[in-house]
N, C-alpha and C positions, 0 to 999 in steps of 0.2 A: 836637369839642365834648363827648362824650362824657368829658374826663377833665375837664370845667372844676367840675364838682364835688365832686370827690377833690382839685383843686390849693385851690379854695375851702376845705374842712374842714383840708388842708394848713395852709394859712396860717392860719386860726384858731386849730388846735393851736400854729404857733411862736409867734404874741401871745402867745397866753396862757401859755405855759412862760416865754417872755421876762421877761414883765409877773411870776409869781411867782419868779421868780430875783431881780429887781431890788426886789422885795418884801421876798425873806430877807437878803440884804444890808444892804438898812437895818434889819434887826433882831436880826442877829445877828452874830458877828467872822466876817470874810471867812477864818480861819484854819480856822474850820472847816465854812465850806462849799467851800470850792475844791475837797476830795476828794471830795468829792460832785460837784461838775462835772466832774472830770478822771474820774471811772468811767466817763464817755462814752464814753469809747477801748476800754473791758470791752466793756459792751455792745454798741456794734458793731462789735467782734472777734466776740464770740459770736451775736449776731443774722444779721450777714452772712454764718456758717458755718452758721446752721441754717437760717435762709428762702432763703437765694439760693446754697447750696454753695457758698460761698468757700473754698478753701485757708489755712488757719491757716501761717503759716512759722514758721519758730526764730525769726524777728528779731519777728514778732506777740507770739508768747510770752514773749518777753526785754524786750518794752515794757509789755506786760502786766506782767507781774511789777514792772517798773520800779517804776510806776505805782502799783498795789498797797503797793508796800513805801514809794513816800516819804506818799501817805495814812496810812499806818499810822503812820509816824514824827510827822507833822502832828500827828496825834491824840496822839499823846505826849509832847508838847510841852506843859508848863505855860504858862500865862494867865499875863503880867504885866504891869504899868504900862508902855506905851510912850510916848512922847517926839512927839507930834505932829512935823511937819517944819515947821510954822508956827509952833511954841515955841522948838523948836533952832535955828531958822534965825535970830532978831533976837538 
C-alpha cells in the first residue's frame, strides 16, 4: 500500500500530459509537434542512462540520431495548402 500514492500522482501526471498533447493538436499543425513527441525516445535513452544506469548501445545512438535528424528535417519543411482527404476524395 505504500506505492498507491506514487502510482496515484503517476496517473495524474499521464492525464494531464495526455489532456495537453490533445490540447496542442487542436491548435497547432501536427507537423510540428510530432517531433516534439518523437524526443520521447531522447529522453529516455538519456534518463534511463543517468537514473537507472542503463547501457546506451550503437543501435540507441543510431536511433537517436535517427530521430534527431528527420525532427530537424520536419522543421524544414515549409507550410503549404494541403488538400483535405474529404475534398480529394468526391
Amino acid at each position: 500500500m505504500t506505492a498507491l500514492p506514487n502510482l496515484v500522482f503517476a496517473s495524474i501526471l499521464a492525464i494531464v500530459s495526455i489532456m495537453l498533447v490533445s490540447w496542442a493538436y487542436g491548435r497547432a499543425e501536427a507537423r510540428l509537434l510530432i517531433p516534439v513527441e518523437y524526443t520521447a525516445f531522447v529522453w529516455a535513452a538519456l534518463l534511463g542512462w543517468l537514473i537507472y544506469a542503463e547501457e546506451v548501445t550503437v543501435l540507441t545512438l543510431l536511433g537517436t540520431a535517427l530521430i534527431v535528424a528527420g525532427c530537424l528535417l520536419a522543421l524544414g519543411q515549409q507550410s503549404g495548402a494541403v488538400d483535405h482527404v474529404e475534398t480529394t476524395a468526391l
